[in-house]
Each structure stands twice: as structure tokens, then as C-alpha cells.
Steps between C-alpha positions, in 0.01 A plus 500: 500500500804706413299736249201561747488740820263482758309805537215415795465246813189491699160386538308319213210750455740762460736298285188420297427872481862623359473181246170662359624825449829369375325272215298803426799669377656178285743347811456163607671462839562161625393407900673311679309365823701331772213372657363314241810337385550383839113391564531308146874330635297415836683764680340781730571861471513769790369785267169404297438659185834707472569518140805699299460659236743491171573717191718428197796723518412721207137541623578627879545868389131458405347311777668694804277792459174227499610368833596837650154625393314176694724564808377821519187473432485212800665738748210800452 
């Protein structure tokens, strides 16, 4: 995952919300969600539905501004 940067960690509905307006703009980020890969290898994890976030290199200059805009919006 050399080429991709991870741009976002926290809670699914959030993650879910930054993926929407992300798509809306052409960027498909990848999730990566500890907690399910562990529930799937019959492992537990201390933090449910904690997912990161990730950008292709080339794409993070565009989806920075998208996640800075739903982190502000959540703190109003």
C-alpha cells in the first residue's frame, strides 16, 4: 500500500460519511476495518467499528479538503 495514504480513522458512520462525499467527487478510498478482519479471523477487537480511511497518493490533495470540511462540520 506504498502508493496510498491514509487520510481518516474513526467511527464507521463517519467513515461512511467522508466515503460519500469522496465518491461524489470521483475518489474511491479504500477502508480498512480492524475489527472486522479480526471478527472474520475469530479474533476480538478492543475498538468496534474503528475504520481508516485511504487515498491514492495523487488523489490526497483532493480529498483533504472533503475530510477537513466533515470534521468541521461534526465539531459545530
Amino acid at each position: 500500500m506504498d502508493s496510498y495514504v491514509k487520510i481518516f480513522s474513526g467511527s464507521f458512520i463517519v467513515v461512511q460519511l467522508v466515503v460519500d462525499r469522496l465518491e461524489t467527487i470521483g475518489i474511491s478510498p479504500i477502508i480498512k476495518d480492524e475489527s472486522e478482519s479480526g471478527r472474520l479471523a475469530g479474533f476480538g477487537s478492543s475498538i468496534q467499528g474503528f475504520q481508516e480511511l485511504y487515498v491514492h497518493k495523487d488523489e490526497e490533495p483532493h480529498a483533504r479538503p472533503i475530510v477537513d470540511a466533515v470534521n468541521s462540520e461534526l465539531q459545530e
